[in-house]
C-alpha positions in Angstrom: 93.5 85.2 4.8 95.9 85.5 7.4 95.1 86.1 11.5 95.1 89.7 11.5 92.8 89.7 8.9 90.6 87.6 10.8 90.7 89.5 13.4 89.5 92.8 12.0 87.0 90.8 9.9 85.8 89.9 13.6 85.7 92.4 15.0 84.1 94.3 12.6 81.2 92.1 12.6 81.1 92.5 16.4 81.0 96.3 16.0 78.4 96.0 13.0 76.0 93.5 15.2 76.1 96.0 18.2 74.8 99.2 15.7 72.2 96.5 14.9 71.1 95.9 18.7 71.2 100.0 18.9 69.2 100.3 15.9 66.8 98.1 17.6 67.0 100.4 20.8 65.9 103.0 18.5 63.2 101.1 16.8 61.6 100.0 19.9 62.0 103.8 21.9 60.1 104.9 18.5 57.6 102.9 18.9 57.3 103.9 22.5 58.0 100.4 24.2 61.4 101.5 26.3 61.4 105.3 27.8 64.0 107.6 26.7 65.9 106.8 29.4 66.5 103.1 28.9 66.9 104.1 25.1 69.8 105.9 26.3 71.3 103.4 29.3 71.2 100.9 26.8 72.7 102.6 23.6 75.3 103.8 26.3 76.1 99.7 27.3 76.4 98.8 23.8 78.9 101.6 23.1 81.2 101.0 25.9 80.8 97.2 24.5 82.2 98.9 21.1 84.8 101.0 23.0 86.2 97.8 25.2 86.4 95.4 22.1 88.6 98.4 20.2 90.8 99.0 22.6 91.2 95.1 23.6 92.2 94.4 19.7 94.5 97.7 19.9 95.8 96.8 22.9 96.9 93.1 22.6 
């Protein structure tokens, strides 16, 4: 497998653990232990976490 392979292979993890962490966001706003509110602040972080590593890898 060569580097750029890597890479996406990375970053594709990266991107698949943050849906996790907003999965759990949602889990935990379901069973009513964050408000809507941080629900939404924090699905909001992990995005632009998403958004940053992207364009990081695109723009390298």
């Amino acid at each position: 497998m060569d580097k750029n392979e890597q890479k996406k292979k990375i970053m594709l993890h990266n991107v698949k653990n943050s849906l996790g962490v907003i999965l759990g966001y949602t889990e935990a706003h379901n069973d009513e232990l964050i408000t809507k509110e941080e629900l939404d602040e924090r699905i909001n972080e992990e995005i632009q976490e998403i958004v940053s590593m992207i364009k990081d890898e695109i723009y390298k």
